[in-house]
N, C-alpha and C positions, 0 to 999 in steps of 0.2 A: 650398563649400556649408556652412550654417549645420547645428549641431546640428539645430533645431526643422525645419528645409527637409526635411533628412536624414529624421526622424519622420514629414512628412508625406507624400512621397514612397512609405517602406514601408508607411502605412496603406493608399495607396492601394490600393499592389499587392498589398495581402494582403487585400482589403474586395473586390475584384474578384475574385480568388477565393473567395468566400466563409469565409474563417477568421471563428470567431466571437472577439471582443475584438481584432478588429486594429489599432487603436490601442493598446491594454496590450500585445500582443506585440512591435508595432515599437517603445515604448520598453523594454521588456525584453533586447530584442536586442540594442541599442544600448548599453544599459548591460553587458547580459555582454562586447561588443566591446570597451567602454571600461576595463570593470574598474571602475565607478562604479556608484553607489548611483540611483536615482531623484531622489533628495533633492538627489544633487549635479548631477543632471539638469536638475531645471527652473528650479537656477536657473546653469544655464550652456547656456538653450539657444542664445544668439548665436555661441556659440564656435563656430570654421571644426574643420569633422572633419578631419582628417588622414587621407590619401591610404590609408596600409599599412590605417589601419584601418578606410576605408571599403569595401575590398574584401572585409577581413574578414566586416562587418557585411553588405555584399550576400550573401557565400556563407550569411549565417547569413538571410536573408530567403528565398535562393532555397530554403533545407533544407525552411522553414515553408511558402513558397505551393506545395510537393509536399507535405503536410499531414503534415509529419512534426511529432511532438510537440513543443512549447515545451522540454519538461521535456527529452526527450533530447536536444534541441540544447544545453542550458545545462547542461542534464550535473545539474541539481540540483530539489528540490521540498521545500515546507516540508510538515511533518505533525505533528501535537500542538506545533506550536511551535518544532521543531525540523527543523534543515535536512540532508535527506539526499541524497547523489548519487546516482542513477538513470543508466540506461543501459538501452541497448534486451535490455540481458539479463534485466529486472526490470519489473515491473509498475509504474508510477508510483504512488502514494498515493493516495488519495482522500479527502477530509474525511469520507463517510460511515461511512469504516472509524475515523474518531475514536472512534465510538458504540463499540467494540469496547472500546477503550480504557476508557471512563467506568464502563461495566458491571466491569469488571474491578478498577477504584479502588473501585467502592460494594462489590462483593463481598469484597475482601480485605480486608481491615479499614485501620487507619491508616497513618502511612507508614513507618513501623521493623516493618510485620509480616513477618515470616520466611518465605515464602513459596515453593512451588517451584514454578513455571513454566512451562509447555510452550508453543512456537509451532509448527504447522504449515503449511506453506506459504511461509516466513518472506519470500521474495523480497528485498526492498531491507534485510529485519530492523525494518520500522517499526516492528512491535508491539513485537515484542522488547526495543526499544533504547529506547522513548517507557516501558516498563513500569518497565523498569532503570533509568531515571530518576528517576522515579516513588516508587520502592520500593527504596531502598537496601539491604535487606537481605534481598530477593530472591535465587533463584539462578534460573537460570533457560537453556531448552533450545531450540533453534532448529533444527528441520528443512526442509529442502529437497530437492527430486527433483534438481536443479538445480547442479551445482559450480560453473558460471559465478556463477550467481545469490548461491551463499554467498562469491563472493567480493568482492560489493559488498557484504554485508551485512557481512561482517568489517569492511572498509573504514568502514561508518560506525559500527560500534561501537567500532571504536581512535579514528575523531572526536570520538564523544560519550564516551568516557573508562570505558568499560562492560565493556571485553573481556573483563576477569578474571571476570567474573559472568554472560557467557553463552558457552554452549558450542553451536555452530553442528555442525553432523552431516547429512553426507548420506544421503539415502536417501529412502523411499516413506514419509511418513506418519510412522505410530508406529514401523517397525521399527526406526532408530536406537535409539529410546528401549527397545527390547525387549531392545533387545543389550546398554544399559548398565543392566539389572535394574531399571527403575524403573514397575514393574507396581506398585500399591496405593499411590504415594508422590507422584504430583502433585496442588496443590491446584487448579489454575484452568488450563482447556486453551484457548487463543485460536486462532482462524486464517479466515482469510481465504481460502478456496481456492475453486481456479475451480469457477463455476456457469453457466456461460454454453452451455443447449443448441447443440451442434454445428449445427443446421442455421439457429440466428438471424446467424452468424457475418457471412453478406453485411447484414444490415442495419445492421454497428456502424459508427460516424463511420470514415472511413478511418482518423484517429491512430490508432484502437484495432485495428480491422479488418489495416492494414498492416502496424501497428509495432510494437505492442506484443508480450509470447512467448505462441503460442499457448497452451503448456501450463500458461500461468498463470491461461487465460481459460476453455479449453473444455473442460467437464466429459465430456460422453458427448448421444446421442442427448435427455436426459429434462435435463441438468443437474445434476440433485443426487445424481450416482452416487459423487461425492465426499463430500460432504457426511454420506450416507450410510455411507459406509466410516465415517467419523468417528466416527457418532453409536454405531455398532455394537463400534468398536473403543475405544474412548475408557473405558468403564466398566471396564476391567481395570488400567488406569495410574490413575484417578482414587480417593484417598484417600475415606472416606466423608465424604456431602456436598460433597462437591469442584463445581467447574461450568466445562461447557464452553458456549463463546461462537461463536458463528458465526457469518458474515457470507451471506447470500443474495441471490440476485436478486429480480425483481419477480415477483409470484406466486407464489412458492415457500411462502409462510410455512406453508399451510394443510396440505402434503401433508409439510413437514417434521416439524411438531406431531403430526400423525398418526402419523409415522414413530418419532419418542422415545414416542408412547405404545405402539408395537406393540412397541419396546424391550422395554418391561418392566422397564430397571433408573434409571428419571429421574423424579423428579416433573416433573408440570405444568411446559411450558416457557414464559418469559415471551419476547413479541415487542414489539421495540423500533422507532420509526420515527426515521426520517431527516429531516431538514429540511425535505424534500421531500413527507413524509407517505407517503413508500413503507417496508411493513416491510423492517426490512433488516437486523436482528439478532436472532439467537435465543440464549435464556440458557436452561439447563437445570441442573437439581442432581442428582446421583447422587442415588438415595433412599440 
């Protein structure tokens, strides 16, 4: 059987299950099977697949029509550009969590600014390690409730060549960072933590619903029980004028905004939308 026979075969059987892009998945798979590019893909779709590796490529068809994620079968996902390994210990990336990012480059000033860094929630380390990139002259601090978790983040920051400049620390939130004294000393606090009310749980795509780790999805009965610890805890670590950046669900923005105002120590927070036109970042400054 031909490469391209081989492609249309798993479209099939992945479009019959309803996968969405099941032709991008089954040349995805094909190519993680092959250890090839797309590029060397189509133009070698005549070539006969080889037996070992078409057994390979069915186990990695049959992973996907049980709707386990693309991402975790391939072991990998691109974000700000850069390609991190994922694993069902970590939450996969999201493009919308890019917006984290960008707010975070307009905020800091240029790219030798000196800057100290907090990520919480860190998972895969995508902020962290797109930041570190970003801002050479960063230092920067990576928390996790998660040790599995921080140990793919390690993993892509020895990739992307970053390790000496971030320091990964388990624990809840801020307390790492309480232990290492750095109460009034960070300038910019990022994180991505789950908001996902507990009882929307049965409605996510099975990928997410199945596979992904709970505690990186479901916040509490309301969702932003998290978020809230944040915004509450966050002004004792933050330098004055300092800004924390957060990522929310849909609906949220209104009751968040509300929340940094009952604060009392944030100016006006600014909300940011997604591609999609959903808000899905909020920016605030310590007064």
């Amino acid at each position: 059987m031909t490469l391209i026979e081989t492609i249309n075969n798993a479209h099939a059987r992945l479009a019959a299950v309803s996968i969405p892009d099941a032709r991008r998945d089954a040349e995805l798979l094909l190519c993680h099977s092959l250890g090839r590019n797309r590029a060397w893909l189509i133009t070698h779709f005549q070539v006969a697949l080889d037996e070992g590796i078409r057994r390979i490529f069915e186990g990695a068809v049959q992973r996907r029509s049980e709707r386990e994620p693309l991402q975790y079968i391939i072991g990998r996902q691109e974000f700000w550009g850069l390609d991190f390994t994922v694993t069902p210990e970590v939450l996969i990336p999201r493009p919308e969590t890019e917006l984290i990012i960008e707010s975070a480059l307009r905020i800091g000033g240029g790219k030798d600014a000196s800057l100290t860094i907090a990520d919480l929630c860190t998972g895969s380390g995508c902020l962290a390690i797109s930041l570190a990139k970003e801002r050479e002259q960063a230092q920067l601090f990576a928390t996790d409730i998660s040790a599995t978790a921080l140990v793919v983040a390690m993993e892509n920051a020895r990739n992307h060549e970053v390790s000496a400049r971030i320091r990964f620390l388990e624990g809840d939130l801020f307390e790492p960072l309480g232990e290492l004294d750095l109460r009034g000393r960070i300038d910019i606090i990022v994180s991505n933590p789950p908001y996902i009310p507990s009882g929307d749980l049965g409605a996510l795509q099975p990928e997410v619903r199945d596979y992904e780790p709970g505690m990186a999805l479901i916040a509490g009965p309301d969702g932003t029980e998290i978020q809230k610890r944040i915004i509450n805890e966050a002004p004792e670590f933050m330098k004055k004028n300092g800004a924390l950046i957060l990522e929310m669900g849909l609906g949220q923005a209104a009751a968040l905004a509300a929340f940094f105002k009952e604060n009392g120590k944030y100016r006006a927070p600014e909300i940011l939308n997604d591609l999609a036109g959903i808000e899905r970042v909020i920016v605030a400054r310590k007064a």
